[in-house]
C-alpha positions in Angstrom: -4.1 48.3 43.7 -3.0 46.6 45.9 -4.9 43.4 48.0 -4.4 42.6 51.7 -4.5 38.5 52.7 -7.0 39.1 55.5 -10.1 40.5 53.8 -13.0 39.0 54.7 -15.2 36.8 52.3 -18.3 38.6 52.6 -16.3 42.0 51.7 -15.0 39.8 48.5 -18.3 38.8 47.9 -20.1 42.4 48.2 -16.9 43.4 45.7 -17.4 40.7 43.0 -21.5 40.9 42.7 -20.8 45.1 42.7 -18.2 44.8 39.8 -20.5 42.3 38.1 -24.2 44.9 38.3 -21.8 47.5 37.1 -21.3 45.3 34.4 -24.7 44.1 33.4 -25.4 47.7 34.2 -23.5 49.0 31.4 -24.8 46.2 28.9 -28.6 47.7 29.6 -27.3 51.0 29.1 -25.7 49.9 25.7 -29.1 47.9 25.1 -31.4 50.8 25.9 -29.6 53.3 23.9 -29.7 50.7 20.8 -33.7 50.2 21.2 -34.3 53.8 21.5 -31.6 55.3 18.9 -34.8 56.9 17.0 -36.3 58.5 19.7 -35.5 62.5 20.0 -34.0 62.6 23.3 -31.8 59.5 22.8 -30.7 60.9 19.4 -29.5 64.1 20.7 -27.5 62.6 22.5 -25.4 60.9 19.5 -26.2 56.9 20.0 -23.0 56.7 17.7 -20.7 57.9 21.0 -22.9 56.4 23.5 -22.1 53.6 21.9 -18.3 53.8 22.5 -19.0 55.4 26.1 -20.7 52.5 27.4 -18.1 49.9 25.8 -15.4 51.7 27.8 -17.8 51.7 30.7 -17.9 47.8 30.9 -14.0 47.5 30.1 -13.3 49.5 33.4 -15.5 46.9 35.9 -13.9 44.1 33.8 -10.5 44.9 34.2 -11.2 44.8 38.4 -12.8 41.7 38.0 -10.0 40.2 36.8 -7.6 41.5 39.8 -10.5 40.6 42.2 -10.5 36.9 40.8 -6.9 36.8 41.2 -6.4 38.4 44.7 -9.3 37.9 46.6 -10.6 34.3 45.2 -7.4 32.2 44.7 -5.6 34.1 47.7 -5.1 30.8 49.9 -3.9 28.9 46.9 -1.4 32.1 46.1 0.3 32.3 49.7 0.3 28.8 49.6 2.5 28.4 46.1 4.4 31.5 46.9 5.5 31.1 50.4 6.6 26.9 49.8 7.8 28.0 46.4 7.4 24.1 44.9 7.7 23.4 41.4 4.0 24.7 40.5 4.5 28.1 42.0 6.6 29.3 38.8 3.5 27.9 36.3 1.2 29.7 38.6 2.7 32.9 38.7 3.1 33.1 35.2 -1.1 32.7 34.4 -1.4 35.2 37.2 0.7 37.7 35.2 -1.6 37.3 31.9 -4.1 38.5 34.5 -2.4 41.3 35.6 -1.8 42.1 31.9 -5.5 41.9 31.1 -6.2 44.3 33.9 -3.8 47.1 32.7 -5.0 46.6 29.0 -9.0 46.7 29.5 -8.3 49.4 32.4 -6.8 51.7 29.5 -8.5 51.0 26.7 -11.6 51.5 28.6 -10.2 54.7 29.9 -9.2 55.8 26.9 -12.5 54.9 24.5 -14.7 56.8 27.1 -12.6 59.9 26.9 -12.1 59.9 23.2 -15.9 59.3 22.8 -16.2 62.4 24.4 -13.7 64.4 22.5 -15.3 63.3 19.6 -18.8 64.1 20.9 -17.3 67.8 21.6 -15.1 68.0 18.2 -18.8 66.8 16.5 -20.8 69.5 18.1 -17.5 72.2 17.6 -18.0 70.7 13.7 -21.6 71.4 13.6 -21.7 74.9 14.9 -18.8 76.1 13.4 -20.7 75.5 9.8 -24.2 75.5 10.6 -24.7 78.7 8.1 -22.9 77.1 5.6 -26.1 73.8 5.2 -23.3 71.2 5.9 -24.3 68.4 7.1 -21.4 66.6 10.2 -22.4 62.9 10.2 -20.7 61.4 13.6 -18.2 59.3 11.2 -16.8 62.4 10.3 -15.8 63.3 13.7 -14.1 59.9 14.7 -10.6 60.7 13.6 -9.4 61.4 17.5 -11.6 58.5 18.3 -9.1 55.9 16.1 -6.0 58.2 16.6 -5.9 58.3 20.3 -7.1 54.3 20.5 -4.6 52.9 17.9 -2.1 55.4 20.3 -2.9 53.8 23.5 -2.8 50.6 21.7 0.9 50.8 20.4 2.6 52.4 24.2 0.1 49.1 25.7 1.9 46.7 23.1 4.9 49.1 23.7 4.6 48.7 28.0 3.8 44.8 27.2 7.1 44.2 25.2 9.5 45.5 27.5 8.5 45.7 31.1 5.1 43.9 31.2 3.2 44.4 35.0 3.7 41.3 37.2 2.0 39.5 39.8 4.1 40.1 43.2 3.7 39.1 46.8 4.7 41.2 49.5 4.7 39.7 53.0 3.9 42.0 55.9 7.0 42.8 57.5 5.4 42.6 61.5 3.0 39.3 60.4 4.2 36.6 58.3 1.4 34.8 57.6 -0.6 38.2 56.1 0.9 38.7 52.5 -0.2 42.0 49.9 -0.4 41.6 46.4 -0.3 43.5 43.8 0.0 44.2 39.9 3.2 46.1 39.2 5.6 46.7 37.0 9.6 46.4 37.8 
């Protein structure tokens, strides 16, 4: 998404401490569902794909933290190196780029292990209905196939995305004001 130069520091503020309780959020979520795996109510619920669910629920805040580090926090430094273009602004760019990286990867991956947690969770409870009569007993492990299938998938067309047209850190400046500047995370 992209990032406008003239946000205020209290709004970047606000945004960094929200992305950071959704965070520690989802670590007490993860925390409480470990303490409480033996209770009846939690284990209905299948700790094993809560589990997964609440991982992929701290990758999504973390890969916006990284953008909002990037735009909002070193946004002086970044119109400075890109619109003098010394030496330093090539160096720069290129660590801002492993940031832009990081925020496509965790922001797909986390996508990606909280849906397939759920498929699983769904193919799991399809699995334990469909041969109920027969005294078969579905342990969770047996329903993670999608769960590794579509991860290791999302993995290769990331490493795939990565190898051949990685997103980029780019600057646009604001065609009526010069000294407001966008940025963004794209790939070209």
């Amino acid at each position: 998404p992209p990032m406008s130069s003239d946000i205020p520091e209290w709004l970047a503020i606000v945004c960094f401490l929200s992305l950071l309780s959704a965070i520690i959020y989802c670590a007490g979520s993860w925390i409480f569902v470990y303490a409480f795996r033996v209770k009846p109510i939690v284990a209905m619920g299948q700790p094993e794909f809560l589990y997964n669910m609440c991982l992929g629920a701290i990758l999504l805040p973390s890969s916006v933290l990284f953008f909002v580090v990037v735009a909002l926090f070193n946004l002086d430094r970044i119109k400075t190196l890109m619109l003098t273009g010394d030496g330093t602004a090539a160096n720069a760019k290129s660590q801002i780029n492993v940031y832009c990286n990081l925020w496509v990867w965790l922001d797909y991956c986390g996508y990606a292990t909280i849906y397939s947690a759920l498929l699983c969770k769904i193919y799991r409870t399809k699995l334990i209905t469909q041969d109920f009569r027969k005294g078969i007993k579905i342990l969770p492990r047996h329903a993670m196939a999608p769960f590794v299938l579509t991860l290791l998938l999302v993995v290769g067309i990331l490493i795939a995305w990565s190898a051949t047209g990685p997103p980029k850190f780019s600057v646009i400046t604001n065609a009526h004001d010069e000294n407001k500047i966008d940025i963004q995370c794209r790939s070209e």
